[in-house]
N, CA, C and O atoms as a Tinker XYZ file with bonds, in Angstrom:
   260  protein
     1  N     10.251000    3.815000  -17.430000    73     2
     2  CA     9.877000    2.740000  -16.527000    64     1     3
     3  C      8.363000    2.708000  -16.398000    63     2     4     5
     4  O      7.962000    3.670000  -15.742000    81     3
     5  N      7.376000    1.879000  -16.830000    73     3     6
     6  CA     6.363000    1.432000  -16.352000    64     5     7
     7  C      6.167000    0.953000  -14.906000    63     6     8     9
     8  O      6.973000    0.135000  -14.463000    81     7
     9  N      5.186000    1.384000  -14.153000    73     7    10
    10  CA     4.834000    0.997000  -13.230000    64     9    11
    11  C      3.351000   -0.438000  -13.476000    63    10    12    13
    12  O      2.477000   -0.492000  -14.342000    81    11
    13  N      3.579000   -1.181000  -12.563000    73    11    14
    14  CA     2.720000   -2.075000  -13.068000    64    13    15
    15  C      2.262000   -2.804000  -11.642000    63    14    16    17
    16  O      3.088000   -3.116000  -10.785000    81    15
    17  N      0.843000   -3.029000  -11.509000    73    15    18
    18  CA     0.233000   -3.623000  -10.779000    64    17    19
    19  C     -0.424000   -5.114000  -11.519000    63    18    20    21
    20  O     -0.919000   -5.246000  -12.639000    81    19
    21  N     -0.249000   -5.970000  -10.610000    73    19    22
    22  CA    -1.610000   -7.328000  -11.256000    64    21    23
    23  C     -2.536000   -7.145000  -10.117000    63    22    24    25
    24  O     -2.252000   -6.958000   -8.934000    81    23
    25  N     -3.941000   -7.250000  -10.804000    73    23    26
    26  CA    -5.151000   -7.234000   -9.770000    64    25    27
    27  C     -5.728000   -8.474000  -11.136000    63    26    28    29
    28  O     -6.032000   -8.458000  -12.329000    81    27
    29  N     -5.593000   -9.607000   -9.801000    73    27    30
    30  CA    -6.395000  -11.117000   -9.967000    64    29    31
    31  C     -5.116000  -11.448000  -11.036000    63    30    32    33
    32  O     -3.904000  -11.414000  -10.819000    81    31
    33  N     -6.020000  -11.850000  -12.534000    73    31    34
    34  CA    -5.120000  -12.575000  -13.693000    64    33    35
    35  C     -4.339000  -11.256000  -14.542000    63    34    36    37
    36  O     -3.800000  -11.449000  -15.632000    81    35
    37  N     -4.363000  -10.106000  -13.972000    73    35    38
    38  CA    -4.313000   -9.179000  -15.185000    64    37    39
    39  C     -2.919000   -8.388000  -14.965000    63    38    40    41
    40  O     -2.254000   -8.630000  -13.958000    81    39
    41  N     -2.578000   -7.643000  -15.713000    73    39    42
    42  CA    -1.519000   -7.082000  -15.482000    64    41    43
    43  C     -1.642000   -5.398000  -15.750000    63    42    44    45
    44  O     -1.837000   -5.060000  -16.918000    81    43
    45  N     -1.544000   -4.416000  -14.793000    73    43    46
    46  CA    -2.065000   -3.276000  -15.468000    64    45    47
    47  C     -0.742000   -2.552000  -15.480000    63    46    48    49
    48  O      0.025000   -2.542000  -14.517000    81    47
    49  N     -0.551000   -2.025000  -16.484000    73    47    50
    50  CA     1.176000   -1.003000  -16.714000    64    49    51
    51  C      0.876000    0.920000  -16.975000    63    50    52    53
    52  O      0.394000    1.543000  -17.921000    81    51
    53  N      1.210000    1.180000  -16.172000    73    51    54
    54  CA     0.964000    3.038000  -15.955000    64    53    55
    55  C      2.603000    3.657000  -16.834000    63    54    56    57
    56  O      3.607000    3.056000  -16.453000    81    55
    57  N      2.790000    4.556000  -17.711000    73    55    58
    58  CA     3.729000    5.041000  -17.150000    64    57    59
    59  C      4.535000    5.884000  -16.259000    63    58    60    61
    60  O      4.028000    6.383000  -15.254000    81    59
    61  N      5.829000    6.078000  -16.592000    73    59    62
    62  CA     5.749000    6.749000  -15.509000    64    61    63
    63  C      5.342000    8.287000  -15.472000    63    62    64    65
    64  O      4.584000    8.709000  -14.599000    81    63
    65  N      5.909000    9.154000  -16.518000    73    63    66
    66  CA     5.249000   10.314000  -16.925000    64    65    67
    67  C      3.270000   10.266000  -16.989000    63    66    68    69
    68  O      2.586000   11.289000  -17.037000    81    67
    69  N      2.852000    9.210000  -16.976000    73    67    70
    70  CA     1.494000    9.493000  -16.796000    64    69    71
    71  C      1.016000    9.267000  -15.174000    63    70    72    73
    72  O      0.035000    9.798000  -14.654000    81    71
    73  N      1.715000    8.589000  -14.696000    73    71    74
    74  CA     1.431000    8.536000  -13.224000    64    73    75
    75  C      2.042000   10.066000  -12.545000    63    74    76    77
    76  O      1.349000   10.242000  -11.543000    81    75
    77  N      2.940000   11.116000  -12.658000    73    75    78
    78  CA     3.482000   11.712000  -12.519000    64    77    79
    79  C      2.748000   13.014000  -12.886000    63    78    80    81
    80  O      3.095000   14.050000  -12.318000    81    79
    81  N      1.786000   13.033000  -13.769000    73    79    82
    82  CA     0.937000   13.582000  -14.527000    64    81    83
    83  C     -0.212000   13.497000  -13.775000    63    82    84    85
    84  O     -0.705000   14.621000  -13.869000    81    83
    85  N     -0.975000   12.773000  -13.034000    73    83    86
    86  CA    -2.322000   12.453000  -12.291000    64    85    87
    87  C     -1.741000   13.294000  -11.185000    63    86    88    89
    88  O     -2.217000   14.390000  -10.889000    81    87
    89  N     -0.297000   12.549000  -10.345000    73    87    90
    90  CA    -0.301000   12.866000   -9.377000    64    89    91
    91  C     -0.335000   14.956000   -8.891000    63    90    92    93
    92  O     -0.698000   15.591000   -7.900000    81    91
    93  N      0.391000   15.399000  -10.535000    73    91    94
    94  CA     0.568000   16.932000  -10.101000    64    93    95
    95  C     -1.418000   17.553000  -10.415000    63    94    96    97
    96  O     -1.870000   18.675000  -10.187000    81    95
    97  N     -2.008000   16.582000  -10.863000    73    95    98
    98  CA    -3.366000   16.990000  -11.063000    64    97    99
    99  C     -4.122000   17.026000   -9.861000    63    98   100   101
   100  O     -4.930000   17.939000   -9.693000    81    99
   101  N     -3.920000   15.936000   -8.802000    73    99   102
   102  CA    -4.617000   15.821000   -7.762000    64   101   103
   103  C     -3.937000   15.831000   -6.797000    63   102   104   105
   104  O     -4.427000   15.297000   -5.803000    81   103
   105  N     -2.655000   16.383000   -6.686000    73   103   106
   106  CA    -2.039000   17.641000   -5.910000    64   105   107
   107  C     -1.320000   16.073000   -4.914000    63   106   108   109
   108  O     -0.980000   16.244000   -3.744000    81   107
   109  N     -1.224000   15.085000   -5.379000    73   107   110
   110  CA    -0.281000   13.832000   -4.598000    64   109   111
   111  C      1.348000   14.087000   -5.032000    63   110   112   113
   112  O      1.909000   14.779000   -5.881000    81   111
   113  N      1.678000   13.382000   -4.244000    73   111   114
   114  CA     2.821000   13.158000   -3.971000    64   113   115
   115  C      3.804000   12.154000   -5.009000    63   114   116   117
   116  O      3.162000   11.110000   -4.894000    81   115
   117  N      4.527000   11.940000   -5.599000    73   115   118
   118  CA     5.100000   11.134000   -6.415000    64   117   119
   119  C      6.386000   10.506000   -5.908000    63   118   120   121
   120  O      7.437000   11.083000   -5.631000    81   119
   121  N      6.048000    8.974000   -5.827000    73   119   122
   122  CA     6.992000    7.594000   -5.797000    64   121   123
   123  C      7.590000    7.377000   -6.116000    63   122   124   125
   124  O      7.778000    8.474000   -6.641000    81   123
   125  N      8.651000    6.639000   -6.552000    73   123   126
   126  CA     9.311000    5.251000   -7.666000    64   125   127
   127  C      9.901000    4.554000   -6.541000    63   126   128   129
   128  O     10.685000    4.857000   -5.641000    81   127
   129  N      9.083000    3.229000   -6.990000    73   127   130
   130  CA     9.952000    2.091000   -6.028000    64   129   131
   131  C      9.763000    0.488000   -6.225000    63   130   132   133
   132  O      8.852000    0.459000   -7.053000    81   131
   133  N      9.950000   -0.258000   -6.067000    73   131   134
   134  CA     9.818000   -1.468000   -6.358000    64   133   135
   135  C      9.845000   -2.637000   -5.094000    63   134   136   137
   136  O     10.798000   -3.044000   -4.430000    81   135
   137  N      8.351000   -3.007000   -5.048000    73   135   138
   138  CA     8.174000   -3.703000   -4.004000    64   137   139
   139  C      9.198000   -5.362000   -4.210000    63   138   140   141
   140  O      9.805000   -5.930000   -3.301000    81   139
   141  N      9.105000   -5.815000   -5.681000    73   139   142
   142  CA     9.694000   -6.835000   -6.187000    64   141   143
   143  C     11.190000   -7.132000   -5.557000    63   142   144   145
   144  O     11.660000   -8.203000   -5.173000    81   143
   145  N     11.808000   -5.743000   -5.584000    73   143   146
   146  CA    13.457000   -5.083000   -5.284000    64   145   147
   147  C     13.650000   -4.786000   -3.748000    63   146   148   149
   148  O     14.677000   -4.651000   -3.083000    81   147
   149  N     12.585000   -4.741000   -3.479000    73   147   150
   150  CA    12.359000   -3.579000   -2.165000    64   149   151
   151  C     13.086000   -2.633000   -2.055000    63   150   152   153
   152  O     13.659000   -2.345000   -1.005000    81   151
   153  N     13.204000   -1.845000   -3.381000    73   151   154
   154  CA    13.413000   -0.832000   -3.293000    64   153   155
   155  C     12.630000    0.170000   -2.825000    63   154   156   157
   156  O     11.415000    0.155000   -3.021000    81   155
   157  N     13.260000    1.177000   -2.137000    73   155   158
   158  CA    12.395000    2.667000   -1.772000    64   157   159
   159  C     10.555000    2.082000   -1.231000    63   158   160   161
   160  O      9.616000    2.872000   -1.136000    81   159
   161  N     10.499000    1.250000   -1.079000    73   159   162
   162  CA     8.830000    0.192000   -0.588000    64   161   163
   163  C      8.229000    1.488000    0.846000    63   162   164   165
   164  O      7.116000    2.013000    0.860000    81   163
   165  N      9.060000    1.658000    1.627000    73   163   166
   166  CA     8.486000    2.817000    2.576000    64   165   167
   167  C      8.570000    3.809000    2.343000    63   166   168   169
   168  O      8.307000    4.657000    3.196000    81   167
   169  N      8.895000    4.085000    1.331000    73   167   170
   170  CA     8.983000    6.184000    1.274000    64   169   171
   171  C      7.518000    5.960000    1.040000    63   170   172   173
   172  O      7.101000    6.020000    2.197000    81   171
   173  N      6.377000    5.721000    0.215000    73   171   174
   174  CA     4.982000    6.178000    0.138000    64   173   175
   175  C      4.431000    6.552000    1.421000    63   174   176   177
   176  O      3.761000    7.540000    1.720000    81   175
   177  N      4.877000    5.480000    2.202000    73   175   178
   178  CA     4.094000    4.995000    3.385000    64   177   179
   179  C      4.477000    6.537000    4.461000    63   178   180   181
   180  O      3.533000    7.087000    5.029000    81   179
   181  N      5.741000    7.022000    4.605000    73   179   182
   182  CA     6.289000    7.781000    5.450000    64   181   183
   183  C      5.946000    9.039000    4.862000    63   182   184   185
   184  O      5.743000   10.004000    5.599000    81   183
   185  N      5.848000    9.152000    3.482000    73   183   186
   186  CA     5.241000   10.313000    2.634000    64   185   187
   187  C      3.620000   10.760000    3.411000    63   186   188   189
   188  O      3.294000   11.869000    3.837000    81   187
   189  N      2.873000    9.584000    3.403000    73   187   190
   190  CA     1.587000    9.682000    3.661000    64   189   191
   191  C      1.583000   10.271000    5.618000    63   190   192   193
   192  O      0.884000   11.085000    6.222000    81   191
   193  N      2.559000    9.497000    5.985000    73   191   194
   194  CA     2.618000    9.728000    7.512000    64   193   195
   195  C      2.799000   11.419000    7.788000    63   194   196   197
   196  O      1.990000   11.960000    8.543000    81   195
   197  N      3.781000   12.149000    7.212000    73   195   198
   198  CA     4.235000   13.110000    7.312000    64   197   199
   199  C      3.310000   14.265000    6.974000    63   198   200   201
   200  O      3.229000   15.423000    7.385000    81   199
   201  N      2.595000   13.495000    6.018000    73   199   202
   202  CA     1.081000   14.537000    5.326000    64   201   203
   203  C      0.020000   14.639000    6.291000    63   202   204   205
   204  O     -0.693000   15.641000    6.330000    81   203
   205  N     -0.140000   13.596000    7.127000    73   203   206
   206  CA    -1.012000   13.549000    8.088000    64   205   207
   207  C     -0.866000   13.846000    9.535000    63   206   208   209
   208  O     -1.758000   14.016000   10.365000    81   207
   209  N      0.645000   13.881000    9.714000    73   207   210
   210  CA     1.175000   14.926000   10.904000    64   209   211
   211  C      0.741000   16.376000   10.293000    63   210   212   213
   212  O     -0.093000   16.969000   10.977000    81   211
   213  N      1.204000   17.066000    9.052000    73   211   214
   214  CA     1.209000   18.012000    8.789000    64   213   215
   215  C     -0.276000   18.764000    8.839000    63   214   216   217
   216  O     -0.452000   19.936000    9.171000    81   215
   217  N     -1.376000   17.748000    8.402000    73   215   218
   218  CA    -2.446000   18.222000    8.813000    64   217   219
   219  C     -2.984000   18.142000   10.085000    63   218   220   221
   220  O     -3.840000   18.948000   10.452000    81   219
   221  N     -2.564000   17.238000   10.809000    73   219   222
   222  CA    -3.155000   17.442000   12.037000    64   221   223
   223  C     -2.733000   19.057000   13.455000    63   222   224   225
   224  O     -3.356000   19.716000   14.288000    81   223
   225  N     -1.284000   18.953000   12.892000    73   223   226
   226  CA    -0.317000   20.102000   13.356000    64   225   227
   227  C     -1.225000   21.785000   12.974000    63   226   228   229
   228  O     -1.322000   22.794000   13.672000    81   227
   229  N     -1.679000   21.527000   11.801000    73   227   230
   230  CA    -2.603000   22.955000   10.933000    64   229   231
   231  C     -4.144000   22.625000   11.820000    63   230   232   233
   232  O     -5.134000   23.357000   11.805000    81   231
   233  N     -4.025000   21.572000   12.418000    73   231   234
   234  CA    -5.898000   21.746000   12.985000    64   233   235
   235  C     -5.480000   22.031000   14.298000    63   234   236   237
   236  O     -6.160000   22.862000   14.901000    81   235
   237  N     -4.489000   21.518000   14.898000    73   235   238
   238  CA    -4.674000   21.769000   16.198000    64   237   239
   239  C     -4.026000   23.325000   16.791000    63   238   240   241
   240  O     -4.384000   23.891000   17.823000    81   239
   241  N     -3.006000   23.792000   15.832000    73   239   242
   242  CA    -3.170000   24.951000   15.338000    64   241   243
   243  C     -4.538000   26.377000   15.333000    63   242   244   245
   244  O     -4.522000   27.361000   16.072000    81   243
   245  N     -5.410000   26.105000   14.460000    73   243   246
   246  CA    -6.023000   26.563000   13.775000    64   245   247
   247  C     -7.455000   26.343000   14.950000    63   246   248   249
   248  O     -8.441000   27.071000   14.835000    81   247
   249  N     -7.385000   25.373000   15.923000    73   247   250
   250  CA    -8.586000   25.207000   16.872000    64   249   251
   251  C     -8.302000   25.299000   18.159000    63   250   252   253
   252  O     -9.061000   24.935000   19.057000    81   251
   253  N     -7.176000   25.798000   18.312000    73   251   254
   254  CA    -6.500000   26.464000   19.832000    64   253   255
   255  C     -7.241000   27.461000   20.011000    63   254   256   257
   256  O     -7.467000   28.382000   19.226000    81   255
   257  N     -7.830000   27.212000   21.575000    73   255   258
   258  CA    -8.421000   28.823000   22.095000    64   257   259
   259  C     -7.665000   29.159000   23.627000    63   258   260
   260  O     -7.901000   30.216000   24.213000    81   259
């Protein structure tokens, strides 16, 4: 499955093993979903939420006196 964005006239196509590939490089999280389908469209979003509870939970943690 290609993943594919258009930005303006263009069409850009990732696959998916190469998107999957960035993401274990820069330590992200990995998707599949289809906004077209609305499929799975909020897991990124709740992915990102949960990452940012998780860090905030490790600071307030970590700056308790």
């Amino acid at each position: 499955m290609k993943n594919v964005s258009r930005v303006g006239c263009k069409s850009i196509a990732v696959s998916a093993s190469a998107a999957l590939r960035w993401c274990e490089e820069v330590g992200a999280e990995y998707f599949e979903g289809s906004a077209r389908d609305g499929l799975d469209v909020e897991r990124p979003f709740l992915g990102a939420a949960r990452g940012g509870l998780r860090q905030v939970s490790r600071e307030c943690f970590f700056t308790k006196k």
